[in-house]
Backbone bond lengths (Angstrom), bond angles and torsions (degrees), N, CA, C in turn:
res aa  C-N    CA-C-N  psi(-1)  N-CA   C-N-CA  omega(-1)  CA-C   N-CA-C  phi
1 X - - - 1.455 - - 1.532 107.84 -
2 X 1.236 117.26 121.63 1.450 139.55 161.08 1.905 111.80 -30.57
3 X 1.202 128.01 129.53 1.395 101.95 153.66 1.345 110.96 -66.63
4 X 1.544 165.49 21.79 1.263 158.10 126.60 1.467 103.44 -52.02
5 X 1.066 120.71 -47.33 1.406 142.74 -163.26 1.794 99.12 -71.51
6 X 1.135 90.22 -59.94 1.963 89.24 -171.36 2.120 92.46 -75.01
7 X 1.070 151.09 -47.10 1.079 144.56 -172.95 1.718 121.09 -51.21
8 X 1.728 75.02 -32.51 2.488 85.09 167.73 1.474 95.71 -78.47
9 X 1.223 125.56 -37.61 1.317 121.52 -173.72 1.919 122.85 -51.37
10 X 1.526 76.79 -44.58 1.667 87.28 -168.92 1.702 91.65 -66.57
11 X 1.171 123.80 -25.54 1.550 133.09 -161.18 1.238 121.56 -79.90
12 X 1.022 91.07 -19.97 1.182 106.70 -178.61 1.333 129.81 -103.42
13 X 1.460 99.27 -30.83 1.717 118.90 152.33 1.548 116.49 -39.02
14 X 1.445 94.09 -50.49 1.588 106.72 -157.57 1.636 94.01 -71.85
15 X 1.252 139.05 -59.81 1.453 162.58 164.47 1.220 97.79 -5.84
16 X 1.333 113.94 -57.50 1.937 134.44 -159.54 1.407 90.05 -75.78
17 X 1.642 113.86 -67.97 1.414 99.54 164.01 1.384 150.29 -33.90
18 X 1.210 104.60 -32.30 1.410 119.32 178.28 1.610 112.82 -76.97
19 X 1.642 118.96 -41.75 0.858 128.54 172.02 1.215 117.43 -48.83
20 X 1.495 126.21 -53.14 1.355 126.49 159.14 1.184 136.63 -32.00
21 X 1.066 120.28 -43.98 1.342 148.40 -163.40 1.635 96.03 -46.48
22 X 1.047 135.29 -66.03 1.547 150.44 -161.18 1.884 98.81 -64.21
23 X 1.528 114.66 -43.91 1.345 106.75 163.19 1.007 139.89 -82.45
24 X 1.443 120.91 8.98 1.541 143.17 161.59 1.144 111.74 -93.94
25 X 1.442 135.11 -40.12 1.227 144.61 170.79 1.449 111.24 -59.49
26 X 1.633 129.67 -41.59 1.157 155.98 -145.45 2.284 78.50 -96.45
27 X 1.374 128.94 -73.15 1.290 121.79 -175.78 1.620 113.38 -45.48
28 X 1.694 99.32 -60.45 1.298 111.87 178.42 1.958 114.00 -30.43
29 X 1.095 97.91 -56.87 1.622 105.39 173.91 1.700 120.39 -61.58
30 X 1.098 92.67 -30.68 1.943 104.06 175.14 1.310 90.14 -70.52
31 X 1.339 134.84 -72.43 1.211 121.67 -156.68 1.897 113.89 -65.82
32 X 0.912 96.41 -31.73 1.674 115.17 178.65 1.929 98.35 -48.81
33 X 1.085 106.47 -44.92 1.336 140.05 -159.93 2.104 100.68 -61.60
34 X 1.249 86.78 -63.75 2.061 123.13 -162.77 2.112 71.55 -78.34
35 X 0.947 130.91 -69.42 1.666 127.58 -160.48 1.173 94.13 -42.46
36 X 1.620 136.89 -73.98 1.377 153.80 -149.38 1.169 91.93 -62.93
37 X 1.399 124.37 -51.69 1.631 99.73 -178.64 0.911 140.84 -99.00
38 X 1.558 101.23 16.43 1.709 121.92 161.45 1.089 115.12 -82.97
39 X 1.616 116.83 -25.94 1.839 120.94 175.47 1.843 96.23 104.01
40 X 1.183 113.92 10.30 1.330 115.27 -169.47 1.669 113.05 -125.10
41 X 1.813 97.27 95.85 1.605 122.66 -155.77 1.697 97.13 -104.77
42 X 1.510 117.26 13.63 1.225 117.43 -170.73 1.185 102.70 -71.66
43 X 1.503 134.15 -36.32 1.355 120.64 -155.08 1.497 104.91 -91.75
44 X 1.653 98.43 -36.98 1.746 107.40 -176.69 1.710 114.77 -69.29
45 X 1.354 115.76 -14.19 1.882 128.18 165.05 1.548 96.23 -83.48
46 X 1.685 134.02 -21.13 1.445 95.83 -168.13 2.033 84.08 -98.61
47 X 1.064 130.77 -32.12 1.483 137.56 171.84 1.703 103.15 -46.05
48 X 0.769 132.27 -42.74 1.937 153.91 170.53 1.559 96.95 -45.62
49 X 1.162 104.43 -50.14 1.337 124.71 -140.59 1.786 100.12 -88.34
50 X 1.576 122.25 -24.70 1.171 124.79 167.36 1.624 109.08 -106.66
51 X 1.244 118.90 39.42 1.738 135.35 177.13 1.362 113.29 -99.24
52 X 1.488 143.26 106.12 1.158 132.29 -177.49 1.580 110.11 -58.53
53 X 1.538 115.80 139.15 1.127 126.33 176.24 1.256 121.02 -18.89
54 X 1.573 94.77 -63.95 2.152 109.08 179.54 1.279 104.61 -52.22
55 X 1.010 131.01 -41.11 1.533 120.04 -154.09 1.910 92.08 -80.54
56 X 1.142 103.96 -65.67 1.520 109.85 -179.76 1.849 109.48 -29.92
57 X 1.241 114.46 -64.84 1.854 122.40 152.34 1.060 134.18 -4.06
58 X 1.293 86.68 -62.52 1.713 118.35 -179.25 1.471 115.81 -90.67
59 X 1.228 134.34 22.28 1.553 152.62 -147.65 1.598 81.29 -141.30
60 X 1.232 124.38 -50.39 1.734 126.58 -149.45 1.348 93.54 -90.70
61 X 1.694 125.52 131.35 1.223 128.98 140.77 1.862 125.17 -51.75
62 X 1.410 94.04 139.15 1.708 107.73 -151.54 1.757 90.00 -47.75
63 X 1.641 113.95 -54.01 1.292 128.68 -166.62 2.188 118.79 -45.92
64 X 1.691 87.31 -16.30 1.800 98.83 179.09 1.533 87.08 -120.40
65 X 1.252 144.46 73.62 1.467 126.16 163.82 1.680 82.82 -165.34
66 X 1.052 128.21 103.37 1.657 126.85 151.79 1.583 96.66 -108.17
67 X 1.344 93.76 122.63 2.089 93.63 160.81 1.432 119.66 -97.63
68 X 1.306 119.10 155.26 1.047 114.36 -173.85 1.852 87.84 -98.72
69 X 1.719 105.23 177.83 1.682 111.50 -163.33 1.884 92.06 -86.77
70 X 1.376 110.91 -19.59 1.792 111.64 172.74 1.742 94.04 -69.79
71 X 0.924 147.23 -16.47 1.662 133.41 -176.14 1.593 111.25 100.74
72 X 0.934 101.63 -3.69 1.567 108.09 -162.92 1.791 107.37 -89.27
73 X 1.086 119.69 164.77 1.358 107.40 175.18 1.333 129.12 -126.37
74 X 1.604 111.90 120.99 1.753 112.01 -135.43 1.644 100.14 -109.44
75 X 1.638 108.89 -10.64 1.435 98.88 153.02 1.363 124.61 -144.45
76 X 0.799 131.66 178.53 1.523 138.33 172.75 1.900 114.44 -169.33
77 X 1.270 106.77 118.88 1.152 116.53 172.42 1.734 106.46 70.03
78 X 1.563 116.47 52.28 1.544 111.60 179.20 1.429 116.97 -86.99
């Protein structure tokens, strides 16, 4: 195999991967789904829990997100 040859390879790996992506996302939400209405937020707080800050932020409508000037967040939903 060519390195041209192994570089479609890797590309193609990734591609297949990507393709996936939407049917993992698609379970992920089923189960997200079956938790919530079991009352059982353990898995979706530890999944939360590897979410970069911004993105999580940026998830919240401006009108439920007041920050306080410590970073912390002093309301939600008042």
């Amino acid at each position: 195999m060519t390195g041209f040859q192994s570089k479609r390879a890797v590309a193609q790996d990734r591609q297949d991967e990507m393709d996936q992506l939407p049917d993992l996302v698609d379970l992920v939400m089923d189960q997200i789904r079956v938790d919530i209405e079991n009352e059982d937020l353990t898995a979706l707080e530890e999944l939360l829990g590897h979410v970069p800050e911004e993105i999580l932020r940026g998830f919240l409508s401006e009108e439920n997100l007041d920050i306080d000037l410590d970073g912390g967040l002093s309301a939600i939903n008042e």
